[in-house]
C-alpha positions, 0 to 999 in steps of 0.5 A: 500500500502506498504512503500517506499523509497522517495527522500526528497534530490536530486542535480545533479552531474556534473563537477565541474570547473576546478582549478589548486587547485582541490584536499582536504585533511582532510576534513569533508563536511556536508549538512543539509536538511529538511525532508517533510516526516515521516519516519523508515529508510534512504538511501542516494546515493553517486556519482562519475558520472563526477570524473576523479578518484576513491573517498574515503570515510573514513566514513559517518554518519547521525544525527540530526541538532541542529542548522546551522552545529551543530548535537546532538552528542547523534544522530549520527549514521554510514551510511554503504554501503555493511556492511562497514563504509567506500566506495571506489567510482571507476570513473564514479559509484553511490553508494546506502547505506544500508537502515538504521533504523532511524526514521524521523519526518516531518519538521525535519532537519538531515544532512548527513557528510563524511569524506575525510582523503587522497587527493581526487578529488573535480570533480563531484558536482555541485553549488547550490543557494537558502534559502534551499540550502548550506553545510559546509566543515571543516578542520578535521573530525567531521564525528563523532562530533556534534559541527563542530568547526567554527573556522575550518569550513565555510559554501559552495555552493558547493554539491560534491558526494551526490545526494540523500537522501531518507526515507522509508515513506508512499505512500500519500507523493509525489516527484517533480523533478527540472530539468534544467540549473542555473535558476533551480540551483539556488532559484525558487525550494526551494521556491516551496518547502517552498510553499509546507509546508507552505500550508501543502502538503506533496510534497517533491521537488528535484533540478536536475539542473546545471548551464550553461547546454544546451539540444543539445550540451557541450564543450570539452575545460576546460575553459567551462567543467563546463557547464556540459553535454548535455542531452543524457548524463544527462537527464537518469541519474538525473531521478533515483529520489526515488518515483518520479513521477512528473517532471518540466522541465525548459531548452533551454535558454543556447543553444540560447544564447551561440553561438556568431561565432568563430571569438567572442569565438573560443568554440562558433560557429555558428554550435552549434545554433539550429533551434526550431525545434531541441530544440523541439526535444531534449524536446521531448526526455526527454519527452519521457524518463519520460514518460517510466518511469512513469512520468508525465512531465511538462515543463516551458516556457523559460524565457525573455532575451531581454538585455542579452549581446547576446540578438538578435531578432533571438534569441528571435524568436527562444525562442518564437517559442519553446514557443509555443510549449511548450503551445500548445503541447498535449505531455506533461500534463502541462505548466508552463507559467514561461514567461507569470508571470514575462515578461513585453512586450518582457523582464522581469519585473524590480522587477523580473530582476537580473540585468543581463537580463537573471537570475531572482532576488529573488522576480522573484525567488519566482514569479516563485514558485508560478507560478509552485506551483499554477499550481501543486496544481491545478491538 
């Protein structure tokens, strides 16, 4: 079988919270990331999916990473896109690079860096939580400069612009995708990735996720933009992940429990609460788009959130009922069973709890990488 582009890189690009500050200048962003795969070329994706203006980008490279932000100057080569050193990104466009001829290895760090000279719009990126997860920015640029000065520069959350990296590499490797709200955006996938290697499969896994996102319904008012778009409009778009043919879905907690009445929250009606019901259908959606693309399709049980500050039994009767869907469905080729592995009763486990009763703390994090990856291996 001939060699493919797969994706060993991947985030969601959405709106990014509104400040009255949202403009850089002179900047360098640079994120690091490990490769599962050996591979002869690369291609990397830029996107504007959420901009409210067209993007500049004065040049982007590759390199290999010595340590932290630092590269091997002697590594570095420009990333083209149609010939040219630079890319102009118009409102709402992606960008595929030209493949390019540089050898990966297995387990090797690279990073990708761009350059931003004039005043640019930070509005499409998202946040990212996790041990694989964070990028630097610094003030000048070092697009072209193995050592990014630290004095001038800091390490991020934030992933703007770039959604994914892909090598070209041999049809043995896999790809997973993450898809879902800040439970997937922050640590459980890049614990299933470390997982991954530490057991030797050659499995790379893509976070596709942005934190407070619902299936069925998204705000149009500032304060809540940034809780993204619903799946009509996010679902087709994140799914273009090169070479990947498995996807784990893990959404639907924040349709239950964000409507509180307009007399509480004059952006959360009563209105925009679903029946179980539409949340089912709005999953079998995605489903049924994965599947057109070849997919097979996973879904996670959506987790405990007895405690959480709009916790109420109907809202637990709602989680429950889409639940068992989820667990007796024949639409699907597998569950999850993220509730069952860390739920004590009707709540998460205190070792697995945050603190806050609906996001998991780190060793829920990891029991949640386990649980998906013992089922992965299974198949």
């Amino acid at each position: 079988m001939e060699k493919e582009f797969k994706a060993i890189y991947g985030q969601a690009m959405s709106i990014v919270t509104h400040k009255p500050s949202q403009y850089a200048k002179n900047i360098t962003l640079r994120y690091p990331m490990k490769s599962t795969f050996k591979g002869d070329k690369i291609r990397i994706c830029l996107d504007n999916f959420t901009g409210k203006e067209g993007v500049v980008f004065d040049s982007i490279t590759i390199g290999r990473v010595i340590s932290g932000r630092d590269l091997d100057s002697t590594s570095i080569v420009d990333i083209t896109f149609n010939g040219s050193k630079g890319l102009h990104l118009d409102v709402g466009e992606q960008c595929y690079s030209d493949p390019l001829d540089f050898k990966v290895h297995e387990q090797e760090t690279i990073a990708i860096s761009f350059y931003l000279k004039e005043f640019t719009h930070l509005r499409c990126g998202v946040y990212t939580q996790g041990p694989l997860s964070s990028g630097y920015f610094g003030e000048g640029d070092f697009s072209h400069a193995g050592i990014m000065d630290h004095a001038s520069s800091m390490k991020t959350p934030w992933v703007f612009f770039l959604s994914e990296v892909a090598v070209l590499t041999e049809p043995e490797y896999k790809v997973i995708t993450c898809y879902g709200d800040s439970i997937t955006s922050q640590d459980w996938p890049d614990y299933l990735q470390k997982l991954m290697w530490e057991n030797n499969k050659k499995v790379s896994v893509v976070r596709k996720a942005v934190s407070g996102t619902r299936i069925l319904r998204q705000y149009s008012c500032v304060q809540y933009e940034a809780y993204g778009l619903k799946g009509d409009y996010r679902f087709g778009h994140e799914m273009h992940v090169a070479g990947s043919d498995t996807l784990i879905i893990l959404q639907g907690i924040n349709d239950i429990i964000h409507p509180v009445g307009v007399e509480k929250n004059e952006f959360r009606p009563w209105q925009d609460l679903p029946s179980s019901q539409e949340l089912i259908e709005g999953l079998r959606k995605y489903v049924k788009h994965a599947k057109s693309l070849g997919m097979k399709v996973y879904i996670g049980t959506l987790i405990p959130i007895e405690g959480w500050r709009t916790y109420a039994y109907f809202r637990e009767n709602l989680r429950n009922e889409v639940n068992e869907w989820i667990r007796t469905t024949d639409e699907i080729d597998g569950v999850i069973d993220f509730d069952k592995d860390i739920c004590d009763g009707h709540k998460m486990q205190d070792a697995f709890d945050s603190g806050d009763h609906l996001h998991p703390s780190d060793e829920g994090y990891v029991q949640m990488a386990k649980t998906a990856y013992n089922k992965m291996s299974m198949e």
